[in-house]
C-alpha positions as CSV (number, residue, x, y, z in Angstrom):
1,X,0.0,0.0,0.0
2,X,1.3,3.6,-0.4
3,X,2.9,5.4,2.5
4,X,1.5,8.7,3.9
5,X,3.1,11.2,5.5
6,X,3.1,14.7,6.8
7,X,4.8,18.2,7.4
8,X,5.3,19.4,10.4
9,X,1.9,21.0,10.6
10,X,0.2,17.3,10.0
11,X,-0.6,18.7,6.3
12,X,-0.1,16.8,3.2
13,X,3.2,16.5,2.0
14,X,3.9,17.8,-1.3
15,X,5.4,15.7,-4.1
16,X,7.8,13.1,-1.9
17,X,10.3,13.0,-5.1
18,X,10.8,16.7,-4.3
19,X,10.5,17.3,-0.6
20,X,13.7,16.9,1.4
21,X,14.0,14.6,4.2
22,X,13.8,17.6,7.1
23,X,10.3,19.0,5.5
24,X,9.3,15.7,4.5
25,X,8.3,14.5,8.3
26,X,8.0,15.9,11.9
27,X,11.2,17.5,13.8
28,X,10.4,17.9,16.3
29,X,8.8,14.3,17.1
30,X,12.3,12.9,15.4
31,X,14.3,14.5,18.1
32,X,12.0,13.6,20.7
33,X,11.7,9.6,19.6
34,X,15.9,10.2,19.4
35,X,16.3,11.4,23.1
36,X,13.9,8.7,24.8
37,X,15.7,6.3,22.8
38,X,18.7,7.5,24.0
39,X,18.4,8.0,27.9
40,X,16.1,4.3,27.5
41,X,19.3,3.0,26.1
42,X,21.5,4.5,29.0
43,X,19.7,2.6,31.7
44,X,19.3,-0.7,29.4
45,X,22.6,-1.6,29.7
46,X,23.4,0.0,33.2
47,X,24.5,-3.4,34.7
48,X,27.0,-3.9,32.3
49,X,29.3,-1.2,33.2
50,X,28.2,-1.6,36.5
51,X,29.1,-5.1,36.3
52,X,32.4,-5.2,37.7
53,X,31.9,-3.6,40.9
54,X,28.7,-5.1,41.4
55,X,30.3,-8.7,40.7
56,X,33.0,-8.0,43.5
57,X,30.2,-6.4,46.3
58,X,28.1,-9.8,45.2
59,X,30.6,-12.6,44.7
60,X,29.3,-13.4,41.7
61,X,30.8,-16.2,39.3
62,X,31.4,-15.2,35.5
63,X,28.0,-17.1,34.5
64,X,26.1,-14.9,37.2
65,X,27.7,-11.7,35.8
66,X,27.1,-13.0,32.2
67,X,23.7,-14.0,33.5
68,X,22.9,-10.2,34.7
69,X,23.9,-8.1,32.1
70,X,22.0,-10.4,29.7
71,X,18.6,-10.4,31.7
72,X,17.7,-6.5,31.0
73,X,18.6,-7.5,26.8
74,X,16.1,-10.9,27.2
75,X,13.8,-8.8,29.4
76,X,13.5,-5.9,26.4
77,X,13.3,-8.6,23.8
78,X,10.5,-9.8,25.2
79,X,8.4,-6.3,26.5
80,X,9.2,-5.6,22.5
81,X,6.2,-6.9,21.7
82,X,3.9,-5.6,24.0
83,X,5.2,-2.3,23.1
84,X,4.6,-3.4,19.6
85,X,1.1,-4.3,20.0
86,X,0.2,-1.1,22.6
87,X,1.7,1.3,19.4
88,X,-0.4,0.0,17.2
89,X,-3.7,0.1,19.9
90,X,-2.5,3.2,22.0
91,X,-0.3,5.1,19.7
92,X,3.2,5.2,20.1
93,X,3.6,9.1,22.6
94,X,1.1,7.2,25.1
95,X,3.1,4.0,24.8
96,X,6.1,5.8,25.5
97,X,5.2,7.9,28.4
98,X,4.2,4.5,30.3
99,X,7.4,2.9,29.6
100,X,9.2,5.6,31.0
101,X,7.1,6.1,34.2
102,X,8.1,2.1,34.9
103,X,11.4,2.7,34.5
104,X,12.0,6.1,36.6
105,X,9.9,4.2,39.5
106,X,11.9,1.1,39.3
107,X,15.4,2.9,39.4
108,X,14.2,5.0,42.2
109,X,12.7,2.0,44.4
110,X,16.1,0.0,43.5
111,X,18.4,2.7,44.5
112,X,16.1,3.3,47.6
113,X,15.9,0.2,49.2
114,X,19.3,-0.9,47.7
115,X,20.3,-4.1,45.6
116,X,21.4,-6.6,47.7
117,X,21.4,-10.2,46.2
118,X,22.1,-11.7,42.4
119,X,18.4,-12.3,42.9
120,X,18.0,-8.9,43.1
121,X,19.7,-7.5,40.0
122,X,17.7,-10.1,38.2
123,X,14.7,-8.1,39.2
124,X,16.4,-4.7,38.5
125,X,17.1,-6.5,34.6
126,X,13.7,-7.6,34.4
127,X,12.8,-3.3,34.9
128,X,15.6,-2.4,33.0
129,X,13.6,-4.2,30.2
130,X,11.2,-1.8,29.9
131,X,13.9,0.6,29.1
132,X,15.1,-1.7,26.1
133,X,11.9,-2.4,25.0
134,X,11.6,1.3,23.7
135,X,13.0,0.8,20.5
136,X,9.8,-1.1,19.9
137,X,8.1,2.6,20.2
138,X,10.9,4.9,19.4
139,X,11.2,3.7,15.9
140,X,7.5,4.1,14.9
141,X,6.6,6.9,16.3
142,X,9.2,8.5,14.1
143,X,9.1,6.4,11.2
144,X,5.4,7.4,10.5
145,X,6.2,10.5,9.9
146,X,8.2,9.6,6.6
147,X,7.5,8.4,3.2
148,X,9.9,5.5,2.2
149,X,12.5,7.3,0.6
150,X,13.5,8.8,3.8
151,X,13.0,5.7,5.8
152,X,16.3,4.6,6.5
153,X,17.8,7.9,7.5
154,X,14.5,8.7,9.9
155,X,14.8,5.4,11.5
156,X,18.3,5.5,11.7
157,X,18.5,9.2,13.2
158,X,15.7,7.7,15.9
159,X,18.2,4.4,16.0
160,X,21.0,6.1,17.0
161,X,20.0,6.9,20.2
162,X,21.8,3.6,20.7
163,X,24.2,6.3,22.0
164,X,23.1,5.9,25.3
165,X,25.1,2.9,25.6
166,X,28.4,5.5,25.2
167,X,26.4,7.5,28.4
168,X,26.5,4.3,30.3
169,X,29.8,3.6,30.0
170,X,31.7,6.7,30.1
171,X,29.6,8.1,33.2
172,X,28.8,5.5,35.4
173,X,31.9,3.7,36.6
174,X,32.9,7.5,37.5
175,X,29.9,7.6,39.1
176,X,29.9,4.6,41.1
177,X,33.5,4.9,42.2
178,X,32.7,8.7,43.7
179,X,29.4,7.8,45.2
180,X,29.0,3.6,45.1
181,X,27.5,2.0,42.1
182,X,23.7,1.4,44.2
183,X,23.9,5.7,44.2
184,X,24.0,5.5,40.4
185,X,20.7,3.8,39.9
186,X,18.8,7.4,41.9
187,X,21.5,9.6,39.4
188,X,19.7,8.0,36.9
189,X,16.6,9.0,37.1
190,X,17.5,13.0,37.3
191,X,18.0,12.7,33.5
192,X,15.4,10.1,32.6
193,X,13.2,12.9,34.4
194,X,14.2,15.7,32.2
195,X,13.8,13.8,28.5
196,X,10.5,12.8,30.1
197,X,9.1,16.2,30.3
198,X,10.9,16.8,26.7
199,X,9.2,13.8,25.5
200,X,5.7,15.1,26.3
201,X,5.9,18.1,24.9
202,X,7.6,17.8,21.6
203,X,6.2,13.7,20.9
204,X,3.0,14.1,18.3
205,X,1.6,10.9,16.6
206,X,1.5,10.6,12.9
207,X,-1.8,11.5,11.4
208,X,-1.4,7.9,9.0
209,X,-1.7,5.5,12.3
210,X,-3.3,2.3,10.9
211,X,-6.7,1.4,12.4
212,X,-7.2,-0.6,15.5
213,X,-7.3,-4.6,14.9
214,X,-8.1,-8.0,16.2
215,X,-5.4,-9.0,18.2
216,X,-4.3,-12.1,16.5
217,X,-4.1,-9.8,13.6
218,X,-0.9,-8.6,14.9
219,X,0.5,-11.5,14.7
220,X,-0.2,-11.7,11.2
221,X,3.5,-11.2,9.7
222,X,4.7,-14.0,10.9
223,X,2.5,-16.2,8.5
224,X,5.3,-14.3,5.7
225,X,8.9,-15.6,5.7
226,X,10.1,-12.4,5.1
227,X,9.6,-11.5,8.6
228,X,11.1,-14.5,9.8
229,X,14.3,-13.6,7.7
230,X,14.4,-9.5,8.8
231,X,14.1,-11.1,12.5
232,X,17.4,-13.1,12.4
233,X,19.1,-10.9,10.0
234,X,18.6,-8.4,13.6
235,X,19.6,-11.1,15.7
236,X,22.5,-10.4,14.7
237,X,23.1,-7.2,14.0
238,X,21.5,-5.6,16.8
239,X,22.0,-8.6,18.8
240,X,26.1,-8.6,18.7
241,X,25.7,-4.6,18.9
242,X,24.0,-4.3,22.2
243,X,25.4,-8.1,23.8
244,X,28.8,-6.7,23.4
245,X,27.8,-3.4,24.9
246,X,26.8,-5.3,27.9
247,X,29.6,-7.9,28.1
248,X,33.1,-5.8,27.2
249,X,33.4,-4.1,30.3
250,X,33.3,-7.8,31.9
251,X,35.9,-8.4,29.1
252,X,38.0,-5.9,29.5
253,X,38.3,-6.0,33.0
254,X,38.6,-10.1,33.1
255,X,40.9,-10.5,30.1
256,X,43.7,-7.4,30.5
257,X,43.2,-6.3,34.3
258,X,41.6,-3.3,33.2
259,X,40.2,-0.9,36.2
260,X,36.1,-0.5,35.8
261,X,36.9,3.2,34.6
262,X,39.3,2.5,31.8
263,X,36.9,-0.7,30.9
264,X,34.7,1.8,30.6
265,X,36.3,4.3,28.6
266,X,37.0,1.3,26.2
267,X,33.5,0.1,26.2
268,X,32.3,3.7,25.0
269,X,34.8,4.1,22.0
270,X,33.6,1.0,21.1
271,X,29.9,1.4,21.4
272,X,30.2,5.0,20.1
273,X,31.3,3.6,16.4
274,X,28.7,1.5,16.5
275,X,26.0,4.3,17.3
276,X,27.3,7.0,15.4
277,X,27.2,4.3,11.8
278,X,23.3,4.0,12.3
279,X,22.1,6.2,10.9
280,X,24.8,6.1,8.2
281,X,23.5,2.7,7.8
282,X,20.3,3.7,7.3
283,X,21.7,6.0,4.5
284,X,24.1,3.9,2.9
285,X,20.7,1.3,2.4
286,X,18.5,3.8,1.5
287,X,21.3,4.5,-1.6
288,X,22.7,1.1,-2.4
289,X,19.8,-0.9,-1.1
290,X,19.5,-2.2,2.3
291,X,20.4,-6.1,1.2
292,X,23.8,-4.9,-0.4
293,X,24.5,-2.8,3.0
294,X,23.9,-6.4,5.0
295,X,26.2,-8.5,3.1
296,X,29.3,-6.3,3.4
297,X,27.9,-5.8,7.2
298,X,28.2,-10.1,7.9
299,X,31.5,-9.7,6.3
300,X,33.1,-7.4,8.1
301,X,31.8,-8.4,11.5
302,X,32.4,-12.4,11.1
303,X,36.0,-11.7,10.3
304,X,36.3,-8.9,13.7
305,X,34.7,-11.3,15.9
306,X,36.8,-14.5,14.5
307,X,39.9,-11.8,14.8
308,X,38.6,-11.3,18.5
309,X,38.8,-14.4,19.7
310,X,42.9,-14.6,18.9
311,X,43.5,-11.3,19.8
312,X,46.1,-11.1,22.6
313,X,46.6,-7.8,23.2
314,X,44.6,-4.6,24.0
315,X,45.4,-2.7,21.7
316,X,44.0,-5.8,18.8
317,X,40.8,-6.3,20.9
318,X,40.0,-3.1,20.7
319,X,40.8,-2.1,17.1
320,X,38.4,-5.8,16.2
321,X,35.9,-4.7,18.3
322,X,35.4,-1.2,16.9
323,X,35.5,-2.7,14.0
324,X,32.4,-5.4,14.1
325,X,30.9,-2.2,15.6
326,X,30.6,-0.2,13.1
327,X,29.7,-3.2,10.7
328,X,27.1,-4.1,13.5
329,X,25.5,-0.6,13.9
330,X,25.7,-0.1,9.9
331,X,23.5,-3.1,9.7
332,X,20.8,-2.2,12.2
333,X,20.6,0.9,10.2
334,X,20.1,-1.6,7.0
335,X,17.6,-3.9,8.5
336,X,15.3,-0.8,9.5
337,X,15.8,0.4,6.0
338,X,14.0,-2.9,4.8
339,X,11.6,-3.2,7.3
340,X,8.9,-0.6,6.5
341,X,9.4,-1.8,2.7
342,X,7.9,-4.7,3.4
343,X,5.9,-4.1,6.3
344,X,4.5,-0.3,6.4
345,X,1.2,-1.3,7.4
346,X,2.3,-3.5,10.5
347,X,5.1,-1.2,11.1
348,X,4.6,-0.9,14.9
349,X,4.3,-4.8,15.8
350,X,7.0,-5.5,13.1
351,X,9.4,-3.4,14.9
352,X,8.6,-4.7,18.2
353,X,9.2,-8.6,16.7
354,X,12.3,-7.9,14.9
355,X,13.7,-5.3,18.3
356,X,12.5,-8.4,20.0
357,X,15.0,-11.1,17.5
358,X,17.6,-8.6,17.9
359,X,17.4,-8.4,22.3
360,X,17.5,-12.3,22.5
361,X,20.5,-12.1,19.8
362,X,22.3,-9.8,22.5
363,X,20.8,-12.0,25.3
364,X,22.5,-15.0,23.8
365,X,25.9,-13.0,23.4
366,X,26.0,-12.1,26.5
367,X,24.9,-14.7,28.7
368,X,27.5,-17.2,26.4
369,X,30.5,-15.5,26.6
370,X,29.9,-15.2,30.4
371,X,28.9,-19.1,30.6
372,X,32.0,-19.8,27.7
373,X,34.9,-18.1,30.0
374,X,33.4,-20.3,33.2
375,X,33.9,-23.5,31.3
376,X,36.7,-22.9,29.4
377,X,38.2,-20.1,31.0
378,X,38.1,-18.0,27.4
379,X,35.7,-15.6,25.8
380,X,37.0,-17.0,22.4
381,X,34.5,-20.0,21.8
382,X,31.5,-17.4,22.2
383,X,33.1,-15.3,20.0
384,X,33.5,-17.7,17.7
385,X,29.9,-18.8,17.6
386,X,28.5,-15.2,17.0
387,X,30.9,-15.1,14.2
388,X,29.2,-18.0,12.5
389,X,25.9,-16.9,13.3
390,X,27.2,-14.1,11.2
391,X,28.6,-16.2,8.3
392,X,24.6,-17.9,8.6
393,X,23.4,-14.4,8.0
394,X,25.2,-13.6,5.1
395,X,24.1,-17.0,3.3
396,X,20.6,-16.2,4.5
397,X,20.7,-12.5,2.7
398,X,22.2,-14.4,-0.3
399,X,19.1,-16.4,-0.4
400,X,16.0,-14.0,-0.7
401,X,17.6,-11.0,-2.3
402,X,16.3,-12.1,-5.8
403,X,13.0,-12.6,-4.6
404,X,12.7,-8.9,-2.1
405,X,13.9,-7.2,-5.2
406,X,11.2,-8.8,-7.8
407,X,8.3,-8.5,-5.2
408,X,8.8,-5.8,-3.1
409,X,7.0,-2.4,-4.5
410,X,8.0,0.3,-2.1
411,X,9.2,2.3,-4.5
412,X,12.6,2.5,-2.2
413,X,15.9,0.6,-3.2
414,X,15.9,-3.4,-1.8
């Protein structure tokens, strides 16, 4: 079906072949979708550079702390598609302003009463969740705005609030080391707060929402194969992207002795290539097709991961890992290109079923190499695996690009 889309006045659009991206959609909702993305994304992946202080207060083994920086990735995965659904039922500014309530509350009862178990950061993943589980309404809430043309660089400018990661791990070892790492779950919530009141004022649902259904219509995608296929191609992509966020400053610290601070520093140089490429990934799909974009993507990060696992010194890891980085965010930028080709219509529970393919990809990351370097005392064989999971994805995008090209319509480059 033909896309719709507004100015920023919620008026028809003029010709889309001749209206530039920033008067082809809504600003002001962009930058709004971008910043609750962004702080969401922050808090997501708390635990991880969290991790090694918590481990030490705790006593955890390298399975528990692979274990609790996964749960908050399986936990969003999951909420995904709840988000999906209440988009398409609620709209995506109500949706959002729920989410967010959940998660300032849960940060602020956490940091209140304190976190003082493995049990207990389970439960503090499970809320964290919620925070993941915005992608699922970020992305639609600004996507709707835009006629497929501009699809890949909207969703990827709303994508690349993946940034928040690079908050995470710059701020909070600092953070915990000035003020003790429970005291940086109430920090949180100061800026959370402040996007909050952002978010409500500038957020405004498209004009082109698609009527109210059945629920078992949602599920209706997944009777097509092509949403099976965008799903894994995610896994991966998103899945390495945020898993590694969660996991290197465990690496880092476990493998070269790092201090939490400097694992941190690391953690954000390599998380900030893969952010800042998103919506460059979006871009690059939007002008060489988003299936070209993936298979250089599977390329480049089988061969950093596989390099990854060898690597012996710092200086090696890091270079690898910013480099299956920037392949990885350059893909999740590709796979959103795709995604509203195909799916326009169901774009709200398709995002929240392929966000939730790409959060058990990270889940699986994360949890493995914690659960590889307790049984073989190396991160190398879960390194490994995700590189062939990558190598699968490539053979898998070599597979249906014949047929996306003949039977997709969008008008947009395949």
């Amino acid at each position: 079906m033909a896309t719709a889309y507004w100015d920023r006045e919620g008026e028809a659009a003029s010709d889309p072949a001749t209206t530039s991206f920033w008067k082809a959609g809504h600003a002001p909702t962009l930058i709004a979708a971008f910043l609750y993305f962004d702080l969401a994304f922050m808090v997501w992946v708390l635990l991880g550079p969290l991790a090694p202080m918590i481990a030490k207060t705790l006593a955890l083994t390298p399975a528990e702390k692979g274990l609790m920086v996964a749960t908050p990735t399986l936990a969003g995965a999951l909420l995904r598609v709840v988000n999906g659904l209440l988009v398409d039922r609620i709209g995506p500014k109500r949706s959002g302003a729920i989410s967010q309530i959940i998660v300032i509350a849960g940060l602020f009862l956490a940091w209140l009463m304190g976190v003082n178990s493995f049990g207990g950061t389970l439960v503090l993943g499970v809320i964290l969740g919620f925070a993941g589980a915005s992608f699922a309404i970020a992305l639609p809430l600004a996507s709707r705005w835009y006629p497929p043309e501009h699809q890949g660089k909207a969703m990827g400018l709303a994508g690349m609030g993946n940034s928040g990661t690079v908050l995470a791990s710059l701020f909070a070892p600092m953070l915990a080391k000035a003020f003790g790492w429970n005291a940086v779950l109430g920090l949180a919530c100061i800026p959370l707060s402040i996007v909050f009141v952002a978010y409500m004022i500038m957020a405004k649902d498209a004009p082109n929402a698609p009527p109210a259904k059945r629920l078992v219509d949602y599920f209706e995608p997944l009777k097509s194969a092509d949403a099976w296929w965008l799903m894994a191609f995610y896994a991966v992509t998103f899945g390495g992207f945020v898993g590694l966020a969660a996991s290197l400053p465990i690496y880092f610290t476990d493998q070269f002795g790092l201090t939490p601070i400097i694992a941190g520093y690391c953690t954000a140089a390599c998380v900030f290539a893969g952010s800042l490429v998103r919506p460059m990934g979006g871009a690059l799909a939007d002008r060489i097709g988003g299936v070209k974009a993936l298979m250089i993507v599977y390329v480049v990060a089988a061969l950093a991961l596989a390099g990854v696992s060898q690597a012996t010194t710092l200086a090696s890891a890091l270079a690898l890992f910013v480099l299956a980085m920037l392949a990885l965010g350059t893909g999740n930028g590709s796979v959103f290109q795709l995604v509203p080709q195909r799916f326009q219509a169901e774009i709200g529970v398709m995002t929240g079923l392929v966000g939730m393919a790409g959060g058990i990809g990270g889940f699986y990351l994360a949890s493995s190499l914690g659960l590889a370097k307790q049984l073989t005392g190396s991160f190398a064989p879960g390194f490994l695996i995700f590189a062939g999971l990558a190598v699968l994805a490539l053979l898998g995008v070599a597979l249906v690009k014949a047929k996306w090209r003949t039977n997709w319509t969008s008008g947009a480059r395949i």
